[in-house]
C-alpha positions, 0 to 999 in steps of 0.5 A: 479466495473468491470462488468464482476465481478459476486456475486460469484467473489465479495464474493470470493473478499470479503472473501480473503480480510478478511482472504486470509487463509480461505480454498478453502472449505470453500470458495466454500461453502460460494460461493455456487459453487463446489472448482474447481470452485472457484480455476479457478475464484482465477485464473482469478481474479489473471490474469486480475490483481484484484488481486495483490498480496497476503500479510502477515500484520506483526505488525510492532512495534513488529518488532521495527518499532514504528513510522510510519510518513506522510511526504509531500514533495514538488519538486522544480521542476515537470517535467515528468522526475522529477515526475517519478526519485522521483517515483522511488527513493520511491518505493525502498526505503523499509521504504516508505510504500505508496506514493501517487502523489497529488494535493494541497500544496504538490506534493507528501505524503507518509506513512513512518515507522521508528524505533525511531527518528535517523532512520527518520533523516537518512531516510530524508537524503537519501530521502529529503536532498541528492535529489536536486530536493525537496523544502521541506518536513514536517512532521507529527509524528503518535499518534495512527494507528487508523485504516490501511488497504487497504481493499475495500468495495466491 
């Protein structure tokens, strides 16, 4: 963990990955410091990057995307520049969630999302088949999202 990380900063951390609505009251009192306090710290942790973003977790089957697919994908080839036009081509591509460069039988896995069955094939087409480049892909279909998040034990 970074060193320059106080237990004020990992309890701010801690609460922010919990709820990012709690109040800034609430916050400080938790922390034990004043809220402009906690606001300059917000700051800094966002400056230096530890934070990343702020996000809102939308439930995706209420919004019609009911499966979501782990799919492995090998390159024919793994040149830098072929590693990174595949990088590339899954950060935009919006029902990539997560991808992940790995080591092991797959060059590649990622967390997909779909709608139903079709809106998966026309993803492999635009990801799999129209790229040259993959060897191949399998797929594991989702039963249950036992657990998701991105949340880290601080």
């Amino acid at each position: 963990m970074d060193d320059n990380l106080d237990d004020a900063d990992r309890t701010i951390l801690r609460l922010m990955q919990k709820d990012r609505r709690i109040g800034l009251e609430t916050m400080a009192e938790e922390c034990g410091l004043s809220v402009p306090s906690v606001q300059r710290r917000l700051k800094r942790l966002k400056e230096t990057g530890i934070i990343q973003q702020e996000v809102a977790i939308l439930d995706a089957a209420r919004l019609d995307f009911k499966m979501t697919l782990i799919v492995l994908v090998e390159l024919e080839r793994e040149s830098l520049q072929q590693l990174d036009m595949f990088r590339k081509l899954a950060r935009a591509e919006p029902q990539v969630q997560q991808c992940y460069y790995v080591t092991g039988d797959a060059d590649f896995i990622l967390i997909c999302t779909a709608r139903d069955m079709q809106d998966f094939e026309e993803l492999t087409h635009r990801l799999f088949f129209e790229n040259s480049n993959v060897r191949r892909f399998r797929t594991s279909v989702t039963m249950e999202r036992t657990k998701v998040g991105l949340s880290l034990p601080i």
